[in-house]
Backbone as numpy.savetxt, mean C-alpha at the origin, in Angstrom:
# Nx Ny Nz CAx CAy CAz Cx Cy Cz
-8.44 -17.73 3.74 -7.10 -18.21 3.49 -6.34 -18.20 4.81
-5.53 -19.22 5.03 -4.96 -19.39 6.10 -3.54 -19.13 6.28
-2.92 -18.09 7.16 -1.75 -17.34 6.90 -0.77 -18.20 8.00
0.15 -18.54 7.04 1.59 -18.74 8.15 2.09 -18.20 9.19
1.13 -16.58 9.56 2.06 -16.23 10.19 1.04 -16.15 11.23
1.87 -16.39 12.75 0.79 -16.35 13.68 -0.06 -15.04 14.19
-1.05 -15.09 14.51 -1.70 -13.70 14.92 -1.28 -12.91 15.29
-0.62 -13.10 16.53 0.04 -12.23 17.29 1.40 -11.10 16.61
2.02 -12.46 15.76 3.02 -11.45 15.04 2.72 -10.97 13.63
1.08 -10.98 13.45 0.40 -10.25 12.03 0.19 -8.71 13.43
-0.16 -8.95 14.22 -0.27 -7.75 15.41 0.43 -6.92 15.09
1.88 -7.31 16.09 2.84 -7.15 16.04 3.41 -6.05 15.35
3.14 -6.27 13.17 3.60 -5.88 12.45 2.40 -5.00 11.68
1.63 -4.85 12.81 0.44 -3.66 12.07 0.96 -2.48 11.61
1.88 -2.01 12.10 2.08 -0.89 11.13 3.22 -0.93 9.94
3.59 -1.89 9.64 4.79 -2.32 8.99 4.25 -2.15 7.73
5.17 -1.71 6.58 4.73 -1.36 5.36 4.15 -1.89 4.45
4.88 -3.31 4.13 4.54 -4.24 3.82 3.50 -5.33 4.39
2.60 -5.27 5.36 1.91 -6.23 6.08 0.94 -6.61 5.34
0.25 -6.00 4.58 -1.03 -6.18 3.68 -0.05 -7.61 2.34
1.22 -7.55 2.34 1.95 -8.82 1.51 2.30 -10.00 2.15
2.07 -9.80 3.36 2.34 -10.95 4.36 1.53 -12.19 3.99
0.38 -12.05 4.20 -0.23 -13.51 3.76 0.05 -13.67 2.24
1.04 -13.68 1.66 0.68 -14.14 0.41 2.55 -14.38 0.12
3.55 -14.38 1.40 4.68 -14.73 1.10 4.77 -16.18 0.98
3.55 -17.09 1.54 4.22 -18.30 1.17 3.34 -18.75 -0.03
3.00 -18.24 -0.88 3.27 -18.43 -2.61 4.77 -18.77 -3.00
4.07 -19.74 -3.63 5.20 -20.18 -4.73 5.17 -19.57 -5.72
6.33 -19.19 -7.07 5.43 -18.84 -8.13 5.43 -20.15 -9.29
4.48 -19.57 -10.50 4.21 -20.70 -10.96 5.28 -21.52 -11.71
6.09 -20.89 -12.02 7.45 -21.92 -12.67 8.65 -22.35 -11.07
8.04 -22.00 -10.13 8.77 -22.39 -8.63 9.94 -21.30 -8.60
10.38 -22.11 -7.33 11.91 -20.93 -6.99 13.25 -21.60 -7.06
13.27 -22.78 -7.76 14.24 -23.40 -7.46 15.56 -22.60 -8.55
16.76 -23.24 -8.17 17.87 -22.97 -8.58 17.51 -22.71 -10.26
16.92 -23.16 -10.95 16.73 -22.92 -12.55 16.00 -22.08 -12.99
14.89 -21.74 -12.81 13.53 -20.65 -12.72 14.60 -19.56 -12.03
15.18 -19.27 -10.80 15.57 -18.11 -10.42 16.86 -17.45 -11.53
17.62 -18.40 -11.37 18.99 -17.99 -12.80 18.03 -17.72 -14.01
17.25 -18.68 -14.43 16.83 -18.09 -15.88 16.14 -16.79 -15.50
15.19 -16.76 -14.90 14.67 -15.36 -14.51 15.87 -14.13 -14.56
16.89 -14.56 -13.80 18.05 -13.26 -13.63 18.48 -13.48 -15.39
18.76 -13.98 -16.19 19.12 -14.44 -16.98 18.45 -13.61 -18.19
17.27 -13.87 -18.18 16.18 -12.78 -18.69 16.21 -11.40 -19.13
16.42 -10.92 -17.68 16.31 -9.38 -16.90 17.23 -9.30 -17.78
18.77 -10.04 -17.62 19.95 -9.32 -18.34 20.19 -8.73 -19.58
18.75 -9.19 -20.86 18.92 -9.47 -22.02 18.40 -7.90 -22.17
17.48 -7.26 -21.16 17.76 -6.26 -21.17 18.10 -4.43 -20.44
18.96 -5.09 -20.23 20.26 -4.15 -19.91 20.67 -3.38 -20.61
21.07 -2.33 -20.49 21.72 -1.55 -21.61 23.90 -2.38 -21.57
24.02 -3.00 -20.34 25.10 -3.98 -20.37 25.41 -4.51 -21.45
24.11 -5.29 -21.75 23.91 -6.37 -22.80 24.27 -6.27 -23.65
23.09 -5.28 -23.90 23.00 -4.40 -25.43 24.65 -3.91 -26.25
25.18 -3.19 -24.84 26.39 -2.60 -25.56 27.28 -3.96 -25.74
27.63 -4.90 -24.78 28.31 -6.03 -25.03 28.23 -6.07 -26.20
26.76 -6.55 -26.20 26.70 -7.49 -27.64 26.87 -6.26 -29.00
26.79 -5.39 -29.36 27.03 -4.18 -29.76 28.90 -4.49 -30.56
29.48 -4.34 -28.91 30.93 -4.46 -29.37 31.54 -5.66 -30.02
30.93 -6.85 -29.54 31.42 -8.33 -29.68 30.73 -8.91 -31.33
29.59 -7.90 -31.57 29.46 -8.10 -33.11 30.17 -7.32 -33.70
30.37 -6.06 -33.56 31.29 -5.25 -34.46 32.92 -5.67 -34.64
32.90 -6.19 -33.27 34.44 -6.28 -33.46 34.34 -8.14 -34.38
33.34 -9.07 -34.27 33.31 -9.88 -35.26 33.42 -9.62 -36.81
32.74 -8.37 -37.04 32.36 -8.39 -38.41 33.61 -7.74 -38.72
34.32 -6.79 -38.15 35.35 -5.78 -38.27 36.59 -6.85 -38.64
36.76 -8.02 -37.65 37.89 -8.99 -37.81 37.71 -9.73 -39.10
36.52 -10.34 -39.20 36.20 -10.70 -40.75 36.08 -10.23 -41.98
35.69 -8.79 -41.47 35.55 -8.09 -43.03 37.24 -7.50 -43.66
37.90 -7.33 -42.23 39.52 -6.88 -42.67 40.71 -8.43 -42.84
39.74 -9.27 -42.94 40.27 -10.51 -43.30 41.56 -11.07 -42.16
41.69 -10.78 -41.28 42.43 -11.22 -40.01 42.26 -12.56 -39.84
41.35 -12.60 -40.21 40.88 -14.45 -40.05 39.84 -14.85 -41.27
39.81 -16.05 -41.11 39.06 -16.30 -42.39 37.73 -17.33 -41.67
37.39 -17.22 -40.52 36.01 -18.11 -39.30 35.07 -17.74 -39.85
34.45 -16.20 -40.36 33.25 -16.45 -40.44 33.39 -15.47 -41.67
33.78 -15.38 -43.02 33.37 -14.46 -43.81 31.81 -14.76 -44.46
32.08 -13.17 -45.11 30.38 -12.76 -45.21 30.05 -13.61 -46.30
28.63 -13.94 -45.88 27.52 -12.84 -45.22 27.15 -13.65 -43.76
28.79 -13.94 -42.69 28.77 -14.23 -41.38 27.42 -15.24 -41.41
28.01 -16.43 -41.62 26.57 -17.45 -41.34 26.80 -17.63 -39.61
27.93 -17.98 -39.31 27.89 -18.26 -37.85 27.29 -16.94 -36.78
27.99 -16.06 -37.09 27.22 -15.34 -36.56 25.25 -14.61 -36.78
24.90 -15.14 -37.72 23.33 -15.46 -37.83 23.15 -16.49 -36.91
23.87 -17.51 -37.32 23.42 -18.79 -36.45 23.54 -18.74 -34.96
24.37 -17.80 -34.57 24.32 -17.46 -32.75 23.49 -16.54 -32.81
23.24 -15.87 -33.38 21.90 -15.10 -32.80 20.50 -15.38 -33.43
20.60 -16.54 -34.17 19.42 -17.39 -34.04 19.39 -18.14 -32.55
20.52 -18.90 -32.12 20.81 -19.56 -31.01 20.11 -18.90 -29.88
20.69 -17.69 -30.04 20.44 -16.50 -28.93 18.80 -16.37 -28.47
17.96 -16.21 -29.54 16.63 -15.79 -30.19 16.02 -17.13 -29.44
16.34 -18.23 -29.97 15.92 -19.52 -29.03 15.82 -19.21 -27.73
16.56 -19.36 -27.19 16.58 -19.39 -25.95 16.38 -17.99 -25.39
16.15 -16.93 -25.67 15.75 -15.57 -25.27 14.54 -15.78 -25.21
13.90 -15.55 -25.79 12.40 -15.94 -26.15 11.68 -16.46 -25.03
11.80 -17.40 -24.96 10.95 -18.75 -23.48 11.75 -18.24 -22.46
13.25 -17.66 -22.00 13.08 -17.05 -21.15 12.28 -15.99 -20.69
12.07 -14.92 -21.81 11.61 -13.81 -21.28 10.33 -14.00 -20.96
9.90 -14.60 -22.05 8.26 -15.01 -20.89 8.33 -15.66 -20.18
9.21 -16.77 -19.52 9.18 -17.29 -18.22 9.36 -15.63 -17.31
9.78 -15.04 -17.54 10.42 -13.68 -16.51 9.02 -13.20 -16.58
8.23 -12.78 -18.07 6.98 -11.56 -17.54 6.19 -12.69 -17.03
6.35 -13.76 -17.15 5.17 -14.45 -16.57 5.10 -14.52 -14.88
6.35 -14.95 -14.45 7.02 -14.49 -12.74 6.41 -13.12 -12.42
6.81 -11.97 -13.14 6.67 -11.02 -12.72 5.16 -10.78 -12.81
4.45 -10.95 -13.64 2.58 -11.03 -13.33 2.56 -11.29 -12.54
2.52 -12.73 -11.84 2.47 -13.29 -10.49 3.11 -11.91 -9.79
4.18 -11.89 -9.71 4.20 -10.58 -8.62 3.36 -9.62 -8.58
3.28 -8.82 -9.61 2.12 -7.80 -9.95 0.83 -8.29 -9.24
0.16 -9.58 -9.83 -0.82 -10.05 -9.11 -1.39 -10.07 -7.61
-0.03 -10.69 -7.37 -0.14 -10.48 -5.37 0.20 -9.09 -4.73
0.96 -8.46 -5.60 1.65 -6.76 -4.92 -0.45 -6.17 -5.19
-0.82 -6.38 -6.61 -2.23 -5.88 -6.69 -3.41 -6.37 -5.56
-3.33 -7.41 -5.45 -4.66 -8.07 -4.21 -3.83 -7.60 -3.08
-2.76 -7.49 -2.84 -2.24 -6.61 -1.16 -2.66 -5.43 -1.47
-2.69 -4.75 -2.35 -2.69 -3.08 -2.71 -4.52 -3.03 -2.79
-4.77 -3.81 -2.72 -6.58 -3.64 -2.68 -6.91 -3.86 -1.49
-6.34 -5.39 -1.14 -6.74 -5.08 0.36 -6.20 -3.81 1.47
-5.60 -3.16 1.38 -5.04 -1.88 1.61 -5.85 -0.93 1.67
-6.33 -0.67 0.19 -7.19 0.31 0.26 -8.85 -0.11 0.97
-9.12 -1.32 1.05 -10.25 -1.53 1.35 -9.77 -1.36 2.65
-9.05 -1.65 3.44 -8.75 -1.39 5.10 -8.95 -0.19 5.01
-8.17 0.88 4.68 -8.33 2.69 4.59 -9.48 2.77 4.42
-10.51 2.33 3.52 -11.49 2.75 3.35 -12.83 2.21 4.34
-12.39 1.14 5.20 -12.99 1.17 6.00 -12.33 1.63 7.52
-11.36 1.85 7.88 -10.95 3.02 8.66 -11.49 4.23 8.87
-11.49 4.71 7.14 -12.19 5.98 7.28 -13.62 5.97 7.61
-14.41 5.10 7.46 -15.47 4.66 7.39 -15.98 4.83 9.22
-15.14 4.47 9.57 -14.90 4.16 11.12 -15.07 5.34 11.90
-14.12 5.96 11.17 -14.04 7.38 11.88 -15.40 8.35 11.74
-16.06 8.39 10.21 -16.73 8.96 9.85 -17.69 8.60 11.14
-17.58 7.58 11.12 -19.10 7.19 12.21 -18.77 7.39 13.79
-17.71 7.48 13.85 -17.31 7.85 15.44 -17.31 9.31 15.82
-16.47 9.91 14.52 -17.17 11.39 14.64 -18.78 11.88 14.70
-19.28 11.27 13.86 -21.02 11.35 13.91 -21.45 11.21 15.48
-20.92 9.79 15.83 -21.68 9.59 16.98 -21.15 10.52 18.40
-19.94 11.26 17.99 -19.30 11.98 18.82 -20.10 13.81 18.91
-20.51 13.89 17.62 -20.69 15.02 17.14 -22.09 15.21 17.85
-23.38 13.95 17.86 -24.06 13.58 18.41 -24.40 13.74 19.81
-23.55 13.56 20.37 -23.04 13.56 22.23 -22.79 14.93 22.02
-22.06 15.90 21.20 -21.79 17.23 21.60 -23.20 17.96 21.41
-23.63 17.26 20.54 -25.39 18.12 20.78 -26.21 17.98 21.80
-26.07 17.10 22.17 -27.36 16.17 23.31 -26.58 17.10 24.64
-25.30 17.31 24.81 -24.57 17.90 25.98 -24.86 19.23 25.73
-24.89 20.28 24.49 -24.92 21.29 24.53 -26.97 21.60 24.77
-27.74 20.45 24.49 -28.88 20.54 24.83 -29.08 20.71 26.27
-28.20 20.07 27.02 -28.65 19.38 28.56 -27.65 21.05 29.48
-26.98 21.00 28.19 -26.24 22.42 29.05 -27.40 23.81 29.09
-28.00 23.87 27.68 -28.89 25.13 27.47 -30.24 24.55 28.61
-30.53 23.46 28.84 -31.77 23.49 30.06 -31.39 23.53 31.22
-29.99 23.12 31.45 -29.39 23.45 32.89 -29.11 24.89 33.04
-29.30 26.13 31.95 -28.78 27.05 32.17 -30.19 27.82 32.04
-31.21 27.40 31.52 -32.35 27.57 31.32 -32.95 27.72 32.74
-32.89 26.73 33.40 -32.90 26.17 35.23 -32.61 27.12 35.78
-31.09 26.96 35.99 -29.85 27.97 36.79 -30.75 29.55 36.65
-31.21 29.84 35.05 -32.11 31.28 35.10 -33.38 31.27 36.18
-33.98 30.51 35.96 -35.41 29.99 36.15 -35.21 30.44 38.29
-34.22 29.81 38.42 -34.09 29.58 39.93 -33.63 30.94 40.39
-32.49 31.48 39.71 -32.09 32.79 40.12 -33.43 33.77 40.22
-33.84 33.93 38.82 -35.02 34.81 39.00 -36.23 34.37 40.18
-36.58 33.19 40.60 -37.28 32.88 41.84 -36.52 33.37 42.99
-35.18 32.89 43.07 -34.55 33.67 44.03 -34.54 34.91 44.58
-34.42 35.68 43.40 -34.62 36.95 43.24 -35.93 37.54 43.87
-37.21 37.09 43.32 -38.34 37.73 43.12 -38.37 36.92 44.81
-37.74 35.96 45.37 -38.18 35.83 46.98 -37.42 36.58 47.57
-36.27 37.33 47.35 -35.44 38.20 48.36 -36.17 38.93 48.08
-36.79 39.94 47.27 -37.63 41.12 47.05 -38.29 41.09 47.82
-39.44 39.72 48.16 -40.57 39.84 48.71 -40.26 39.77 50.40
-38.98 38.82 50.72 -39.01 39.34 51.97 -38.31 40.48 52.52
-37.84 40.78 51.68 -36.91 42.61 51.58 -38.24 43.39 51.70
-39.29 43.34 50.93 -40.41 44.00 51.14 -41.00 43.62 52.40
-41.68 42.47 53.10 -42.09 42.03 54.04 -41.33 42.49 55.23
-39.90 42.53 55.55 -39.09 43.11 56.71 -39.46 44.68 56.47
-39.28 45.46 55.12 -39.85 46.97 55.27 -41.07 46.98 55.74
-41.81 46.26 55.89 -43.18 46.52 55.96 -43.56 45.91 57.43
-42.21 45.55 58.11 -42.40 45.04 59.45 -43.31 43.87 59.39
-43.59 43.13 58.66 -44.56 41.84 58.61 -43.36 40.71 59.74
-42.24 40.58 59.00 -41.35 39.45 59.28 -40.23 40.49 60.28
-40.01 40.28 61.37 -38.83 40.44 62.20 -37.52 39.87 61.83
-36.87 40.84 61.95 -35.04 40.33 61.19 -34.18 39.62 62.94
């Protein structure tokens, strides 16, 4: 897939929180973004609100309250108009709200394939390391090998050293060699 954004500033934004969502900002979603899809979407969300809820809460009670104490005579019972707006309501609620969970899948969708590719980066990071430590851990053996024969040596030579000062320490006592 080919990303809008240029290399350098996918670089750039390597450690940025969001970068693993970057290639996938220029998605559209499937009902688009235009001026109608975004309002109905907000439109949606609103239906549930606890806003809403109480609105509509007060604006029926205080309907039925005005009608049932006969203040007016618009909608007495058994309130057809008010069935009929919240049939109205029900219409058009409806096909919004699944236009909204349907938007929001799509989000879910792409927030999920960023959130995988994520973990598959970490998991090959770690992967990375595992093997750099190995091959590091590796080098500390091979060095602590080359150290124990250099010190193996370093013995080897001292004790020759040794056993030749003796012998000409012995050889000068014994007047063989002149000091």
């Amino acid at each position: 897939m080919n990303s809008p954004i240029p290399r350098d500033e996918q670089r750039k934004d390597k450690h940025h929180h969001l970068r693993f969502h970057l290639p996938y900002v220029h998605l559209s979603s499937v009902f688009g973004d235009d001026w109608f899809a975004l309002k109905a979407e907000r439109f949606a969300r609103f239906f549930g609100t606890p806003t809403f809820l109480v609105g509509q809460t007060i604006i029926v009670a205080a309907w039925i309250g005005i009608n049932v104490a006969g203040l007016t005579k618009f909608d007495v019972y058994p309130f057809i108009l008010l069935n009929l707006a919240f049939s109205l309501q029900a219409a058009y609620a409806a096909p919004l709200i699944l236009l909204a969970q349907t938007r929001q899948a799509d989000r879910d969708k792409v927030n999920s394939d960023a959130d995988a590719r994520h973990r598959e980066d970490i998991a090959s990071a770690n992967e990375e390391r595992q093997l750099q430590a190995a091959r590091q851990t590796d080098q500390l053996v091979a060095l602590l090998e080359q150290n124990t024969k250099l010190t193996e040596i370093t013995k080897q030579m001292s004790e020759r050293i040794e056993a030749l000062t003796r012998e000409v320490h012995t050889r000068i006592e014994q007047g063989n060699i002149k000091p």
